[in-house]
DSSP file (Angstrom, degrees, kcal/mol; ACC not computed):
  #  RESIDUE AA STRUCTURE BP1 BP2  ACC     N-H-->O    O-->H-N    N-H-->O    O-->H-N    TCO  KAPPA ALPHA  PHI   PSI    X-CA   Y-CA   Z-CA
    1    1 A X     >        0   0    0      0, 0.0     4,-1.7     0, 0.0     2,-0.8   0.000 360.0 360.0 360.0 -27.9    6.7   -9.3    1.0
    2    2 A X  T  4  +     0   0    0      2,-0.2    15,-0.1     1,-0.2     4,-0.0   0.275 360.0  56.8 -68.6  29.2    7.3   -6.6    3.8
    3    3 A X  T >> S+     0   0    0     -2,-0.8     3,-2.3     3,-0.1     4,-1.7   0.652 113.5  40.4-126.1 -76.6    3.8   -8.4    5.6
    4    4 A X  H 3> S+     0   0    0      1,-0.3     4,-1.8     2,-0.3    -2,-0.2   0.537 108.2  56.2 -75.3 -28.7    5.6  -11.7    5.6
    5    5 A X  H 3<>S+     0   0    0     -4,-1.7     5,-4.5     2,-0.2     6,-0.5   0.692 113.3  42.4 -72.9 -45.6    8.8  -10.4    6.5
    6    6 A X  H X45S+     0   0    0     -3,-2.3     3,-0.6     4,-0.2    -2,-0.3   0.736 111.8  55.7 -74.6 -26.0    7.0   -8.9    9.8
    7    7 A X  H 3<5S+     0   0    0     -4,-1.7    -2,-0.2     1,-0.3    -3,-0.1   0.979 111.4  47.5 -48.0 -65.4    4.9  -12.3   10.2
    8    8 A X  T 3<5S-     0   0    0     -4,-1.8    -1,-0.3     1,-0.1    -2,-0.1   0.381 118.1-111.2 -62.9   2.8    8.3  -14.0   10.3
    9    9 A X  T < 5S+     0   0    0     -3,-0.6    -3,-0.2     2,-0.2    -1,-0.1   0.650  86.8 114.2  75.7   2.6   10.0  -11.8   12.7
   10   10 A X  S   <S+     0   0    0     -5,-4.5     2,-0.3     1,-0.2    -4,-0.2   0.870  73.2  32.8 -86.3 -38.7   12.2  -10.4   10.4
   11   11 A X  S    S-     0   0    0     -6,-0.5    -1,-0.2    -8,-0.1    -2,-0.2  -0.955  88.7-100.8  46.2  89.2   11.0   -6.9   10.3
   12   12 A X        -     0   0    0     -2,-0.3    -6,-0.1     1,-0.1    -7,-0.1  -0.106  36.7-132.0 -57.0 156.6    9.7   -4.9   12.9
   13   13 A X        +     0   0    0      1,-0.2    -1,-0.1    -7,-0.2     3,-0.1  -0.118  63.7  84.5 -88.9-175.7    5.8   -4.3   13.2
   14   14 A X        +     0   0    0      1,-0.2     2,-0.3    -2,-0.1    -1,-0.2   0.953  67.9 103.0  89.3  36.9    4.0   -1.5   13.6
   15   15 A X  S    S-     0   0    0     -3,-0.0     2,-1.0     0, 0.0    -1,-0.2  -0.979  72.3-103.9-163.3 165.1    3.6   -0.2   10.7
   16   16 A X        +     0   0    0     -2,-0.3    34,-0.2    -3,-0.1    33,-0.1  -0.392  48.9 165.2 -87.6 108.0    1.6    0.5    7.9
   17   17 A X        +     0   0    0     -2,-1.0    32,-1.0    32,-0.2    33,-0.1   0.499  17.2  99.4-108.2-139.7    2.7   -1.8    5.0
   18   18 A X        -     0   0    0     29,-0.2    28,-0.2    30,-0.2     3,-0.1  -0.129  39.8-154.3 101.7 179.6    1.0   -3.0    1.2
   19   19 A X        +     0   0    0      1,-0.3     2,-0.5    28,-0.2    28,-0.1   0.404  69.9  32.2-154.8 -54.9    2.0   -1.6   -2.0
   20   20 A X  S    S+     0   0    0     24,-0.2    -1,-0.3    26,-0.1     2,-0.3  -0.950  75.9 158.2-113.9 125.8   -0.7   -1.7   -5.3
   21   21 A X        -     0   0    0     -2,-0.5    22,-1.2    24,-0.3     2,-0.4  -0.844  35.7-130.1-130.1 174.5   -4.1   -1.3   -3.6
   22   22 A X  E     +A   42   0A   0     -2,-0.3     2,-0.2    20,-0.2    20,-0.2  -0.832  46.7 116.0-121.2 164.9   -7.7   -0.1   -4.9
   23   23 A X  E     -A   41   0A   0     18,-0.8    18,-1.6    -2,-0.4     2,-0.3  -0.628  56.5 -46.4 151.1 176.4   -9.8    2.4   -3.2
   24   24 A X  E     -A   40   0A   0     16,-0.2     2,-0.4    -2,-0.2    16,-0.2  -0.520  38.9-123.2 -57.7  95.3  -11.4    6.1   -3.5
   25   25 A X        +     0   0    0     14,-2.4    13,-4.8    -2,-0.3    14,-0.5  -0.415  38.0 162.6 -52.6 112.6  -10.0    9.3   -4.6
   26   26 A X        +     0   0    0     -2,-0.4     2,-0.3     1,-0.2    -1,-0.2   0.830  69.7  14.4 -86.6 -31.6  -10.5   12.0   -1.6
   27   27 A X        -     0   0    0     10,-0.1     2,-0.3     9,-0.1    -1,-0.2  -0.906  64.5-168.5-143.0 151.9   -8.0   14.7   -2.6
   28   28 A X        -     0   0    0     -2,-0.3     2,-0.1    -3,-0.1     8,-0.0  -0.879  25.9-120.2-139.7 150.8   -5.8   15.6   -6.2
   29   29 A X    >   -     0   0    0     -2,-0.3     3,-1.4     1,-0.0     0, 0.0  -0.303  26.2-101.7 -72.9 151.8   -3.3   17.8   -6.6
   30   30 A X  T 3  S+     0   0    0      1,-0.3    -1,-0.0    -2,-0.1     0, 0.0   0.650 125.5  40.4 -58.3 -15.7   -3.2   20.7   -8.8
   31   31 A X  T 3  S+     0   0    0      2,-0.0    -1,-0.3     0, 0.0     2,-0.2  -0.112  92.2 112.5-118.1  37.8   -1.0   19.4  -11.8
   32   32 A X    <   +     0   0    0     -3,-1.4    -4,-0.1     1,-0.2    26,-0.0  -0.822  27.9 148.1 -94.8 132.9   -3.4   15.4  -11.3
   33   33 A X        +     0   0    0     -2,-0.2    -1,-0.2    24,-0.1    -2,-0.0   0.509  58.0  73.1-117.5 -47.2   -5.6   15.4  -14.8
   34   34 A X  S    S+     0   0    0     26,-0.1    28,-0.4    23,-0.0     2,-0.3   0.396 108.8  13.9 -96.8 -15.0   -5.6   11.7  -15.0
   35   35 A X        -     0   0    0     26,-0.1     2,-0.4     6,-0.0    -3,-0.1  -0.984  62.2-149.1-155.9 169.5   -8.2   11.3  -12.0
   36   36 A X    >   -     0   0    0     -2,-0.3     3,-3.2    -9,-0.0   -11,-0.2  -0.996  42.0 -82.9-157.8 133.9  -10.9   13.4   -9.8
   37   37 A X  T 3  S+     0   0    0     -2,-0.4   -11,-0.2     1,-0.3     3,-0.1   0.029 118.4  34.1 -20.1 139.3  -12.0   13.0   -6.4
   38   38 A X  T 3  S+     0   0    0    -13,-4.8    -1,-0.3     1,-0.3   -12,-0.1   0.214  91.8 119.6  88.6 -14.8  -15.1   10.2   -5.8
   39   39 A X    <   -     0   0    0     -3,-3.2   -14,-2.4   -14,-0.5     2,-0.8  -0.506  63.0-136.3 -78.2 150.7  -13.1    8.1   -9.0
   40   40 A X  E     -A   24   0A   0     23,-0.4    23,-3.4   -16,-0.2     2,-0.3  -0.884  30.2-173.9-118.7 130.3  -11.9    4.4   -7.5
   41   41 A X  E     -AB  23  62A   0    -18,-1.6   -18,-0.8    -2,-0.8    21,-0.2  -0.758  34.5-132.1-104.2 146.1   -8.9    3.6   -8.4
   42   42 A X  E     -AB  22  61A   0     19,-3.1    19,-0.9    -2,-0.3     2,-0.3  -0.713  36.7-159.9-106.0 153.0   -5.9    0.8   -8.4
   43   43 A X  E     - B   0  60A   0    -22,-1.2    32,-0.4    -2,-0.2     2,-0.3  -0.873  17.5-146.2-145.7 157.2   -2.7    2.3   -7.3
   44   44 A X  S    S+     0   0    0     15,-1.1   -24,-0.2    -2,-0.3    32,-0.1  -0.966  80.9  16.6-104.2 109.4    1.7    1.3   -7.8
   45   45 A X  S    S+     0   0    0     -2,-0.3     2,-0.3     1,-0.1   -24,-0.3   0.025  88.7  87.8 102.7 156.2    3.5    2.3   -4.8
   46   46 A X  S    S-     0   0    0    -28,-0.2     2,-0.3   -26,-0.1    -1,-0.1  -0.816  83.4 -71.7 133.1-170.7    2.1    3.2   -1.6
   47   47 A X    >   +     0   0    0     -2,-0.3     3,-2.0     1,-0.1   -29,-0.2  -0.658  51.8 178.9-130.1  91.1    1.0    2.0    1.8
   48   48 A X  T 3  S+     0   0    0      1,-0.3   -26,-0.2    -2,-0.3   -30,-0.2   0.394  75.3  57.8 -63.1 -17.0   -2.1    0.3    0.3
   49   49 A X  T 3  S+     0   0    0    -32,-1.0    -1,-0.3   -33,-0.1     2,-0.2  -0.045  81.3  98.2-119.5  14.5   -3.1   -1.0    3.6
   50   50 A X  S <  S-     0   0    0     -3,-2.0     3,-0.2   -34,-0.2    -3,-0.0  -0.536  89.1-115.2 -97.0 164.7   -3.3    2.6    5.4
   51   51 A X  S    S+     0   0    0      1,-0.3     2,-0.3    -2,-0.2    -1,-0.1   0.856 102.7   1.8 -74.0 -34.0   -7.2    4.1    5.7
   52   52 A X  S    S+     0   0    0     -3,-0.1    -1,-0.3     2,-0.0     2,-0.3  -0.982  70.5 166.8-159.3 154.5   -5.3    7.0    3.1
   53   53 A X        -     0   0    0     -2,-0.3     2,-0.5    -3,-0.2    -5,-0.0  -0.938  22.9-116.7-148.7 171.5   -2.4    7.5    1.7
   54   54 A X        +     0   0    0     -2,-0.3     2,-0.2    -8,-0.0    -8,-0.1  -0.932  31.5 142.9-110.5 120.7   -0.5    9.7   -1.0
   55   55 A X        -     0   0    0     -2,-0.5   -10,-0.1   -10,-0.1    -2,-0.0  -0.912  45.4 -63.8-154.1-169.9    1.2    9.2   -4.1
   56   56 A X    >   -     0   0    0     -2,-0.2     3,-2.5     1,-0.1     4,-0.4   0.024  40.2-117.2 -92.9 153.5    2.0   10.5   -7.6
   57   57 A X  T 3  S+     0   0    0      1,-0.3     3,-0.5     2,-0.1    -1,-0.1   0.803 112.8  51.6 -57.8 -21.1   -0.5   10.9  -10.6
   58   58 A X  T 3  S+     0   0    0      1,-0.2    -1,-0.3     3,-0.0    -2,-0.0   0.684  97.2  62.0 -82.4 -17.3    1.2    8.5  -12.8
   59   59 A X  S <  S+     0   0    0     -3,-2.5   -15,-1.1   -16,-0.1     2,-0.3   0.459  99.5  75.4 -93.9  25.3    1.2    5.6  -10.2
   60   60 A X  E     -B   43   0A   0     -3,-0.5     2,-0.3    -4,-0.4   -17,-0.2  -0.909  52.3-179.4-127.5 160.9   -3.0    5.8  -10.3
   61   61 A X  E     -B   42   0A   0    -19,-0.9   -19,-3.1    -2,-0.3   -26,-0.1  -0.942  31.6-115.1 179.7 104.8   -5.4    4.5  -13.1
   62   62 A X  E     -B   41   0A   0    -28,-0.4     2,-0.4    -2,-0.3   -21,-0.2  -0.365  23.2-129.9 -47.6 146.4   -9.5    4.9  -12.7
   63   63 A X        -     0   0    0    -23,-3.4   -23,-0.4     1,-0.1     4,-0.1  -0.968  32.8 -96.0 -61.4 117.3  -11.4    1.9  -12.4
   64   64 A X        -     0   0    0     -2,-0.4     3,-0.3     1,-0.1    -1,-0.1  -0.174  32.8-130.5   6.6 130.5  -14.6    1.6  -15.1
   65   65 A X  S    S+     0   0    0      1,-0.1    -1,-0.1    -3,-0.1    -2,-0.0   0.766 101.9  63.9   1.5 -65.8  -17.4    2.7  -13.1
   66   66 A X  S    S+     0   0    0      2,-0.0     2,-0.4     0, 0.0    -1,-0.1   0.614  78.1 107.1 -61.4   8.4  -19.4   -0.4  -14.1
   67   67 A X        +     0   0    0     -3,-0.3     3,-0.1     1,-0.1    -4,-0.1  -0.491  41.9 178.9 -82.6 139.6  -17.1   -2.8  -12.4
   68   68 A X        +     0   0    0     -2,-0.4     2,-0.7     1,-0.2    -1,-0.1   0.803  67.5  58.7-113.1 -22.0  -18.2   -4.5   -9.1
   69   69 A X    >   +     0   0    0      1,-0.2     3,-1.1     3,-0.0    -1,-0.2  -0.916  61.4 171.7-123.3 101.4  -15.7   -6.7   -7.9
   70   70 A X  G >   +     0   0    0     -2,-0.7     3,-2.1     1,-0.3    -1,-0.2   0.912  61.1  90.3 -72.2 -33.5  -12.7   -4.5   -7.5
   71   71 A X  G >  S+     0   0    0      1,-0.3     3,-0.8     2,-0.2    -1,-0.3   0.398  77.0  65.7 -70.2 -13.9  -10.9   -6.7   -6.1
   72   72 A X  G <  S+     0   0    0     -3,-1.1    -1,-0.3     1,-0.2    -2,-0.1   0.355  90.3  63.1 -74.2  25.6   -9.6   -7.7   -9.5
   73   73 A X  G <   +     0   0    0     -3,-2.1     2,-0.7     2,-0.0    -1,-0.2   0.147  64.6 121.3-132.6  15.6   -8.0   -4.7  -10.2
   74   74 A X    X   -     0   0    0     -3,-0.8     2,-0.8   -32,-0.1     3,-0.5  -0.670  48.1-164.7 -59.7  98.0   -5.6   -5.1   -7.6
   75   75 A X  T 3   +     0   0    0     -2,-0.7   -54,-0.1   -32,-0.4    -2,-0.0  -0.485  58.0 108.5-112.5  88.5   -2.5   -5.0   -9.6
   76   76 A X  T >> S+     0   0    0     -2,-0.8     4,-2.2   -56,-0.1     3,-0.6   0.704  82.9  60.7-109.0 -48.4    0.4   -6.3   -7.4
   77   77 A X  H <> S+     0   0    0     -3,-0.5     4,-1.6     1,-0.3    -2,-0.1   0.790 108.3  43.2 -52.2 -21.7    0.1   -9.6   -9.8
   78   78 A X  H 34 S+     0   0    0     -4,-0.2    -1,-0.3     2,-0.2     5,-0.1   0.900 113.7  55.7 -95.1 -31.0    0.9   -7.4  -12.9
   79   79 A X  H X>>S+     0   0    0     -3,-0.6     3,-3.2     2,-0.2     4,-2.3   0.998 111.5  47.2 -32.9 -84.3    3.7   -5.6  -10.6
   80   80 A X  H 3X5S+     0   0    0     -4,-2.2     4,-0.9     1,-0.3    -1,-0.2   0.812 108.1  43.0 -75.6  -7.3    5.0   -8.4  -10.2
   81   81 A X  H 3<5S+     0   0    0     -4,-1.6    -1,-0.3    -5,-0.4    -2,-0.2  -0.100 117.1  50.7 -96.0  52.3    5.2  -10.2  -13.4
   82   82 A X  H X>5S+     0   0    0     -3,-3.2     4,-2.9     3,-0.1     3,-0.6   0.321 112.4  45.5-122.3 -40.0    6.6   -6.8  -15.2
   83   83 A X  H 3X5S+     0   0    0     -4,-2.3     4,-2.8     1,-0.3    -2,-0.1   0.832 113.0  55.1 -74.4 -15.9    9.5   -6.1  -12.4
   84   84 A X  H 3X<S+     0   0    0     -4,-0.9     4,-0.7    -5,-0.7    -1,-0.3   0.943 114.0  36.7 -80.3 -28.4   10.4  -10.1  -12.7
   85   85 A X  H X>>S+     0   0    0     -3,-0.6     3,-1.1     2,-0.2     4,-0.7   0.958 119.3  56.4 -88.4 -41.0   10.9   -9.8  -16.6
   86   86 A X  H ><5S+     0   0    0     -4,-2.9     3,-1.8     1,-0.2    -2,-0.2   0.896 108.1  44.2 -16.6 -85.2   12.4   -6.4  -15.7
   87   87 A X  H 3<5S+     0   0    0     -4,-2.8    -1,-0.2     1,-0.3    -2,-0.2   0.496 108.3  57.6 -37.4 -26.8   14.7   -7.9  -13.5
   88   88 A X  H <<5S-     0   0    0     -3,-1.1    -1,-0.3    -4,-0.7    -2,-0.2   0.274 100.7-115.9 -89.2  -3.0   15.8  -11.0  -15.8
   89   89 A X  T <<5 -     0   0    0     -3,-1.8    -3,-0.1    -4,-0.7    -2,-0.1   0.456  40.6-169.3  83.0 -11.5   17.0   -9.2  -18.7
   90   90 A X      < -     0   0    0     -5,-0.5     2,-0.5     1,-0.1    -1,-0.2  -0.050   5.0-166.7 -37.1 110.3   14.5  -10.4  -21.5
   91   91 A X        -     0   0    0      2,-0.0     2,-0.6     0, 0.0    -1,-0.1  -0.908  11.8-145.0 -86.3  94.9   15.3   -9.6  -24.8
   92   92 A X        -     0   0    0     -2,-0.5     2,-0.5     2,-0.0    -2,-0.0  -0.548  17.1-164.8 -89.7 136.6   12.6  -10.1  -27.2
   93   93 A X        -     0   0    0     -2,-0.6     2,-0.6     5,-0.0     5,-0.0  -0.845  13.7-143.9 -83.7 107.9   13.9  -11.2  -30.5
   94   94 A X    >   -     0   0    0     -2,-0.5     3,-2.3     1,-0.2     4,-0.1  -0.758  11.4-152.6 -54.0  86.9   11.9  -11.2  -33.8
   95   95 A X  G >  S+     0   0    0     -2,-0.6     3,-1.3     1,-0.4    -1,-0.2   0.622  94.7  58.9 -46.9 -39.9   12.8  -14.2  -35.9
   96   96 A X  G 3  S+     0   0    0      1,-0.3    -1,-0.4     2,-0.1    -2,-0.0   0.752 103.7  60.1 -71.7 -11.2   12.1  -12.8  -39.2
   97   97 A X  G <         0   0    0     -3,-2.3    -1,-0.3     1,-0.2    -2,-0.2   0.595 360.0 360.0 -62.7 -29.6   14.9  -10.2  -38.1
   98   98 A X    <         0   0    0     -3,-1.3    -1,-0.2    -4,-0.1    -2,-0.1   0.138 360.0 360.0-100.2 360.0   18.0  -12.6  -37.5
């Protein structure tokens, strides 16, 4: 929303904005097992729209190798439908329990 927010004037521009993006591990950290340099990867958190950025080992998850179209594995659509049920309070019930 922080794109639309600067579109609209609300927000100043000039800066570099996004949030779950895909692209190329250049650099890990010493305590990163979860991924290695050359993997591409979908990222949580970030500035997803910078040429690189940094963030934490948990908020990254390899793509397959055999995938070609990355571009589904952009997960701000799964972002957002887990912080919306988050946000709403959804209890799930089991009927045979009541």
């Amino acid at each position: 929303m922080e794109e639309i927010y600067i579109y609209r004037g609300l927000l100043l521009g000039g800066r570099v904005v996004g949030h779950e993006g895909v692209g190329a591990v250049v650099k890990v950290g010493e305590d990163v097992e979860n991924v290695d340099v050359g993997d591409v990867v979908t990222t949580l958190g970030g500035l997803a729209f910078a040429e690189y950025y940094k963030t934490k080992g948990c908020n990254v998850a390899r793509i397959p190798s055999d995938i070609d179209d990355y571009t589904l594995w952009i997960s701000e659509s799964l972002a957002c439908v887990v912080n919306g049920i988050r946000g709403a309070l959804i209890e799930i019930v089991i009927m045979s329990d009541l």
